[in-house]
C-alpha positions in Angstrom: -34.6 -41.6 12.4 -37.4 -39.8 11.5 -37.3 -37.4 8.2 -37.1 -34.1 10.1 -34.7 -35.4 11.9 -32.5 -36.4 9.0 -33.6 -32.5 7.8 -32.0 -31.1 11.2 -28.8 -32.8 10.7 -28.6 -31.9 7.3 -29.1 -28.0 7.9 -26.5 -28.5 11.3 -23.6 -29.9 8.6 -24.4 -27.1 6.0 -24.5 -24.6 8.4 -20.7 -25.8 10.0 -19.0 -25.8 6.7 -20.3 -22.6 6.0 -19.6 -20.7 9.5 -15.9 -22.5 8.9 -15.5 -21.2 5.2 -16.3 -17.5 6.3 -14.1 -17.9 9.3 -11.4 -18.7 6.2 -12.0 -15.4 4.6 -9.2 -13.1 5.0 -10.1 -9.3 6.7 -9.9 -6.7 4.2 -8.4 -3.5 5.0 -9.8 0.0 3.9 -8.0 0.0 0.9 -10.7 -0.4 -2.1 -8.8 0.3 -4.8 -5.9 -2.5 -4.9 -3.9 -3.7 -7.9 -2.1 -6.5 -8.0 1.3 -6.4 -6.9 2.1 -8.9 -4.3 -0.3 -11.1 -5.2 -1.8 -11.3 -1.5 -4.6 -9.4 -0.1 -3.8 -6.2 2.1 -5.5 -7.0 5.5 -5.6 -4.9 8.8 -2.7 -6.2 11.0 -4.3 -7.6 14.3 -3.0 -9.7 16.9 -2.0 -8.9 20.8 1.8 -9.7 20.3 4.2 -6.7 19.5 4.2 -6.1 16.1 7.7 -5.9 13.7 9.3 -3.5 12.4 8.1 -4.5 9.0 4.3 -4.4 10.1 4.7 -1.0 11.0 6.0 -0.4 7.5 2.5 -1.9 6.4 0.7 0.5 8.8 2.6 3.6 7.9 1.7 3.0 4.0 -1.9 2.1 4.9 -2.4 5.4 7.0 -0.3 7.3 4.0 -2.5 5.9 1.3 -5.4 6.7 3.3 -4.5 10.5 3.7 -3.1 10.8 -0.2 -6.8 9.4 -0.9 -8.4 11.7 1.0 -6.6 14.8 -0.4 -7.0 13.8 -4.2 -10.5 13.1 -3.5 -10.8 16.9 -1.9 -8.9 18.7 -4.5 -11.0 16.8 -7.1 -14.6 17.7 -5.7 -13.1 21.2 -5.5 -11.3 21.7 -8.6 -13.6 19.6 -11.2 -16.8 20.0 -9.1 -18.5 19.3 -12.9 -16.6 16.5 -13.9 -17.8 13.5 -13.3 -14.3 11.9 -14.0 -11.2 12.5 -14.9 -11.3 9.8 -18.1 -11.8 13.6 -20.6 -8.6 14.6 -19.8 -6.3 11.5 -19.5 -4.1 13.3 -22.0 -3.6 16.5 -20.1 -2.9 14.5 -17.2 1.7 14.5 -16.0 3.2 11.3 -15.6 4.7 11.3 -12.1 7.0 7.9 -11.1 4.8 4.9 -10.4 6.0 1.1 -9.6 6.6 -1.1 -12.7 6.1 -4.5 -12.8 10.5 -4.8 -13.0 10.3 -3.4 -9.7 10.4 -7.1 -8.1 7.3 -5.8 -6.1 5.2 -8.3 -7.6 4.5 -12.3 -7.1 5.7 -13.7 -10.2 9.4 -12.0 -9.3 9.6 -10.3 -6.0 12.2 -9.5 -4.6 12.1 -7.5 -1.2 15.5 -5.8 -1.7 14.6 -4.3 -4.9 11.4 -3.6 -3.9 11.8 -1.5 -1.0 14.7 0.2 -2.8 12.2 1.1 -5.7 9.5 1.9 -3.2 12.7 4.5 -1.3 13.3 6.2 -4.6 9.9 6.4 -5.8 8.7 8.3 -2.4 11.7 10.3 -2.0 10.5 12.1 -5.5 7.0 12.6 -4.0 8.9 13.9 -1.2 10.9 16.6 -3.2 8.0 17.7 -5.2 5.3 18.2 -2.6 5.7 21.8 -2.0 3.8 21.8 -5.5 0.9 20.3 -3.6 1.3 22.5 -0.9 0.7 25.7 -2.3 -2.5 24.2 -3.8 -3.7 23.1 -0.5 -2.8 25.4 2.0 -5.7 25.1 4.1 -5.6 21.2 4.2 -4.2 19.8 7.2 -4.1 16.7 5.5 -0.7 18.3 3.4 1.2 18.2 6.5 0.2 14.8 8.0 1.2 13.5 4.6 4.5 15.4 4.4 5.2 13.8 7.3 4.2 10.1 6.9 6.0 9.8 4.0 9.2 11.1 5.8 8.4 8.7 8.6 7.9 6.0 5.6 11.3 6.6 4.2 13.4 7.0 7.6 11.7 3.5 8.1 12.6 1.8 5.0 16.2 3.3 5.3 16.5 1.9 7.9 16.7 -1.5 6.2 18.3 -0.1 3.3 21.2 2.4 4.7 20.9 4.2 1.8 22.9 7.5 1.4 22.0 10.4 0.3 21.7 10.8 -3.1 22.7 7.5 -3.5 19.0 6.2 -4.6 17.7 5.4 -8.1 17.6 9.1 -9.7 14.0 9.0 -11.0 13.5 11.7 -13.6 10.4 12.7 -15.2 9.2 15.5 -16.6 8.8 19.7 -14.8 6.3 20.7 -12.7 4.5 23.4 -15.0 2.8 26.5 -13.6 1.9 28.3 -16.6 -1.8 28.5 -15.5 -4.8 28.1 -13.1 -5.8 25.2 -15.3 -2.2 23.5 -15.3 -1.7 23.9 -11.8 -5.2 21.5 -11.3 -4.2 19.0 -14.1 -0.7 18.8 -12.4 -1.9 18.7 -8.6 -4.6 15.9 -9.2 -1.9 13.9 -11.5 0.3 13.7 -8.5 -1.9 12.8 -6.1 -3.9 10.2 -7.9 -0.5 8.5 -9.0 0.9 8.9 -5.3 -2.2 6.8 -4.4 -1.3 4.3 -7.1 2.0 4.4 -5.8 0.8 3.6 -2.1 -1.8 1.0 -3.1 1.4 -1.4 -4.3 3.6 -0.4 -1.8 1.0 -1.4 1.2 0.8 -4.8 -1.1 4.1 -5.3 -1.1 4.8 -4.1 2.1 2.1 -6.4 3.9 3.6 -9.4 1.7 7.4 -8.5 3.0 5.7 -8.6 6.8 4.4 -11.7 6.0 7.2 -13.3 4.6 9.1 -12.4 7.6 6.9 -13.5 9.9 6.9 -17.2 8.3 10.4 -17.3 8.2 10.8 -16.5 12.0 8.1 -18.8 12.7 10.1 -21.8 10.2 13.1 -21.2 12.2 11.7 -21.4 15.7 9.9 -24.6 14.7 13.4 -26.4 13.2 15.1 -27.4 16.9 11.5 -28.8 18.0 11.3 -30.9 14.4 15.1 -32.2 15.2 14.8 -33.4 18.2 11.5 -35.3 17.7 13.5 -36.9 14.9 16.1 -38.0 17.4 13.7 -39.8 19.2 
């Protein structure tokens, strides 16, 4: 075989392996700004069978991220058009309820149960406290989409849950101030940039409790194939 040839087969191997390790690389979803909290990658949800309930959970978070993104992006091009970022007044800025690490909504200690429960309580606040946000936005029809998919979120979740009302984690943090133009900003983009935090985990989560699921059904329809080829 003549050198070229040798060349040619070389470039044909390399070429294989390397169409087979992209074909390995999992599909990223929109989301840009992920934190570890699952431990797994967020990717789109694709596939022609029906999907579960619990992949619709993933979708619902990933459109509600997506929205609460948009909006604190708006209100902070309108409302700091100078700034560049926000890093000058990290002190001014409200703390608003976030997911811990205790939350069992990451790797190391998840726990789907005390996750989605942490994830119920933690939305029901931003639930309760978005008419703050709504008088600050009143021409954005992105308020109401919002308002909505997280009530669609949390009928969803409940649904697993059966949580009662007022029967959730009571999450208390500190009053909404109004005591000027300039607190009114501060507070508006503090929620909004922490109720993006707060969806960033809980699409993490979410797509890892999908997945999770999905493995599980799939273990249990292959087990009565495995026994009776052991039979045999």
């Amino acid at each position: 075989m003549s050198s070229a040839q040798n060349a040619a087969l070389f470039l044909s191997a390399v070429l294989a392996v390397f169409i087979s390790l992209v074909d390995a690389v999992p599909a990223y979803s929109g989301l840009t700004e992920l934190s570890e909290t699952s431990g797994d990658e967020v990717q789109d949800v694709e596939g022609k069978s029906p999907l579960s309930e619990r992949q619709k959970w993933y979708l619902m978070a990933r459109d509600l991220h997506r929205d609460v993104k948009t909006l604190r992006d708006q209100q902070f091009e309108r409302d700091f058009r100078e700034t560049v970022n926000m890093t000058a007044y990290e002190g001014a800025k409200i703390k608003t309820p976030l997911l811990r690490p205790s939350d069992g909504c990451v790797s190391r200690n998840f726990s789907a149960d005390l996750c989605l429960s942490r994830i119920y309580s933690v939305l029901t606040w931003y639930k309760e406290n978005w008419s703050f946000i709504e008088n600050e936005n009143l021409t954005s029809s992105l308020v109401n989409d919002i308002k909505h998919g997280t009530k669609r979120l949390l009928e969803a979740i409940n649904s697993q849950l059966q949580i009662a009302d007022g029967q959730q984690d009571q999450i208390s943090s500190a009053p909404l101030s109004v005591r000027s133009a300039w607190t009114r900003k501060i507070t508006t983009h503090s929620i909004l940039f922490n109720f993006s935090s707060v969806m960033i985990d809980s699409c993490r989560a979410l797509h890892y409790i999908s997945k999770r699921k999905a493995a599980h059904r799939a273990k249990d329809t292959k087990r009565p194939a495995d026994r009776s080829s052991g039979k045999n």
